[in-house]
Every structure is written in C-alpha cells, then in structure tokens.
N, C-alpha and C positions, 0 to 999 in steps of 0.2 A: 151358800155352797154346801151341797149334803155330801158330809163325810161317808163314805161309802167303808162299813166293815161289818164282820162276822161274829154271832156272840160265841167266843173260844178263848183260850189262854194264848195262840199265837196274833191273832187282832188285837188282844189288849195289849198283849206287847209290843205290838208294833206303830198302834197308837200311842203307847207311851213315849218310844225311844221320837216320834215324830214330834210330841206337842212339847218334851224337852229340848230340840234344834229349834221348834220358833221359840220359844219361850228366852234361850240362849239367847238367839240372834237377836231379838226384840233390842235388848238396849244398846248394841252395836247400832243396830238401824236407826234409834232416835239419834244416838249423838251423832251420826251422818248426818241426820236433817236437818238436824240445828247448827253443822258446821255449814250444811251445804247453803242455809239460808242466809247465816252470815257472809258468805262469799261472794253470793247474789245479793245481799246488798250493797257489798263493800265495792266489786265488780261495777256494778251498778252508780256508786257516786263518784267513781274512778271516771266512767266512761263519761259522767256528766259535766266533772272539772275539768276535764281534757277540751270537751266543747266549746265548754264557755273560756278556758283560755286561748282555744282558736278563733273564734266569735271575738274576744277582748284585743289579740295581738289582728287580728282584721280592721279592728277599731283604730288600732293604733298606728298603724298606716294610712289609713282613711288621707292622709296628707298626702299622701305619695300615686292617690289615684291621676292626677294629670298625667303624671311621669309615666303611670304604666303604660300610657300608648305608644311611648317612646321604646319599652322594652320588646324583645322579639320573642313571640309566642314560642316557638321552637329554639329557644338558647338551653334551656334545661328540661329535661324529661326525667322523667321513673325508668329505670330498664327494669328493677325487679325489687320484691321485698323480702326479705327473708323472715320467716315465721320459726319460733323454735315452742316444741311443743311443754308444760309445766304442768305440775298436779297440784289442784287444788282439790283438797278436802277430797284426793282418793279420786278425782277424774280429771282425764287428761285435755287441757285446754291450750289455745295457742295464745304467745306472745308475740311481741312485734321485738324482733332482733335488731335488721341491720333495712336501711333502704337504702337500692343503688340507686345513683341518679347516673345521665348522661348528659355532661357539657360539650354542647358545640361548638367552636373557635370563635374568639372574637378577638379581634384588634383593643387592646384596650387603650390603647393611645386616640384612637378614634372616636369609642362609642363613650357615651356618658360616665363623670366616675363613679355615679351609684349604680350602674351594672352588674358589678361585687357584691356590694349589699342588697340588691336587688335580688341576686341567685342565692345568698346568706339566706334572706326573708323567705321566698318560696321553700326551700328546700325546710325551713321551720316551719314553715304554717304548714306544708304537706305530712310529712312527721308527728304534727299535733291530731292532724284528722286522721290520719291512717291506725294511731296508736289509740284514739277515742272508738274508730271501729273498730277495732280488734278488741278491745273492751264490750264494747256493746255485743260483739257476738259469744266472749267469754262470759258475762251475765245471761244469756239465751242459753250456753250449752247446760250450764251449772243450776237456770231454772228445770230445766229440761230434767234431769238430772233430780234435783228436788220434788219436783211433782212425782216423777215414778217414784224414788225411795218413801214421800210422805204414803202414796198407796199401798206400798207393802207394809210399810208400820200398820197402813189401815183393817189391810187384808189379814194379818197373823193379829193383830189385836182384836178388832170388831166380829173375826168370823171364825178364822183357823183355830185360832186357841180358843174359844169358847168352843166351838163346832169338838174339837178333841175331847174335851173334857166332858161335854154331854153324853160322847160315844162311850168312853171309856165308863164314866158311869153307868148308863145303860145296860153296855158289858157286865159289869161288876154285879149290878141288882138281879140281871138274869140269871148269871153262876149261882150268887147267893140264894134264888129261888129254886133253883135245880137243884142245889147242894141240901136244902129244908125240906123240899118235895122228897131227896132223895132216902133224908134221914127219916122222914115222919113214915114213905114206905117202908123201910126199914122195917121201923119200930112197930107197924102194923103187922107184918109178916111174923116179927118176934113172938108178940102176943098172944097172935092167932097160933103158933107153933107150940106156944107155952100151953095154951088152952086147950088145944089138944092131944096134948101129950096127958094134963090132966083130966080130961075123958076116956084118955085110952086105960089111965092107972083106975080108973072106977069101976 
C-alpha cells in the first residue's frame, strides 16, 4: 500500500501524528488477538465436551431404546430458546439462557411410570445439544473476529508503519536537501557579493 504524501512540514506532520495512532494501537491489537485466540479455543473444547457429554448420556440410555416406541413423539416439544447476548474478549456473543419446552397432558395413572424420566432425559439431552451449538457458533463468531484483528496487527505492522516511516523519512532527506541547496545558494551569492564589492573597491 503506497502511502500517498507531500514533501512539506504539514505531510510530515500529519504522517507523524498517523504512524504514532498505529504504532499506539499496535499492542492493544496484539493482546486482542491473543485474548481472542484463547477464547476460540477455550469456546472451542467447550462446544466439544458438551458433544461428547450428549454423545455419552445417548450411550447411557442406549437401555431404554425399546421403551422409546412406547413414548409419544409429541408429549414434549421446544416452544423457544432463549439466548442472552456476553462479551468475550471485547465481542459480543450468545449464550444459551433458558429452553422453553411444551408438555402435553398425559394420564399418568395410565401411561408407563418412566414417562417422567422419560421427559427428564429428553429435556437433558436437548439442553446438551442446543448449549454445544451455541458454543460451536460462539467459537465461529470469535474466530471470525480473530482472523480480522490478526490482519490488522498485519496490516499496521508489515505495511502501515513501515510504509509511514519510509514517507516520513523521505520527507525529512528532501527538506534537508533543500535546506543545503538552500545554504550552499546562499553562500554562493555571498561570495560573489563579497568579490564584487572587492572589484568595485580596486
């Protein structure tokens, strides 16, 4: 990226007051990136225990598959979930708050007595999987999130601040050549003043 400026005393300066805001911002951005990475991973083997605890309490009914023909698909449902938004490392991600469920009537004298623990178990295993994705989308936003701030570290370190500081120099060597040019003129016109002046006394 070609820094675009002027060789003057108001370019350098305004190069200057620029390559001191990255330079500033620079180690604010790193420790984002290292919080944000930790996040995503931490995110990350959250949404993966979550799995494998649904995956293992799956396992752990594996007993009770006969039984589930006996249960009625329609005794418990989801009506809604509720999400509340949390900040991690400075961006804002959802949690899983509250799941509503909805029970339909049932005779309990009639129907089987693990019916109860029947709608116990579901209403856990959905809770594990709902709370595993919502982790798994919490580790996406926070990568997400990570790869743009790693770019900007990239962008003010690899290009911006080098790219200022070339200008500014630049700057700097041109003044200083204009200011030698300007002296050695000078000193040329002196000379010649001086030397005529003693010609004129002769």
């Amino acid at each position: 990226m070609a820094i675009k400026f002027q060789y003057n005393k108001t370019s350098l300066t305004n190069l200057g007051k620029q390559l001191k805001v990255r330079k500033n911002a620079l180690p604010t951005l790193k420790n984002k990136e290292s919080a944000l990475r930790l996040s995503v991973l931490a995110a990350k083997k959250e949404s993966e225990k979550l799995a494998q605890e649904l995956d293992d309490a799956m396992k752990r009914y594996d007993y009770l598959a006969a039984l589930w023909n006996e249960f009625e698909p329609g005794l418990i449902k989801i009506t809604d979930v509720d999400l509340k938004t949390v900040k991690v490392a400075g961006v804002k991600c959802p949690q899983l708050d509250e799941v509503h469920y909805e029970l339909a009537d049932f005779n309990a004298f009639v129907k089987p007595a693990w019916f109860a623990d029947g709608v116990r178990i579901l209403q856990d295993l959905t809770r594990l999987g709902l709370e595993s994705e919502v982790y798994e989308q919490k580790r996406k936003i926070l990568d997400f999130q990570r790869k743009k701030t790693t770019q900007k570290v990239n962008l003010y370190e690899k290009v911006q601040i080098p790219g200022y500081q070339e200008a500014i120099r630049k700057i700097k060597r041109y003044m200083e050549d204009e200011e030698n040019l300007s002296k050695a003129s000078s000193k040329i016109v002196k000379t010649r003043h001086a030397e005529e002046e003693e010609e004129a006394a002769v």
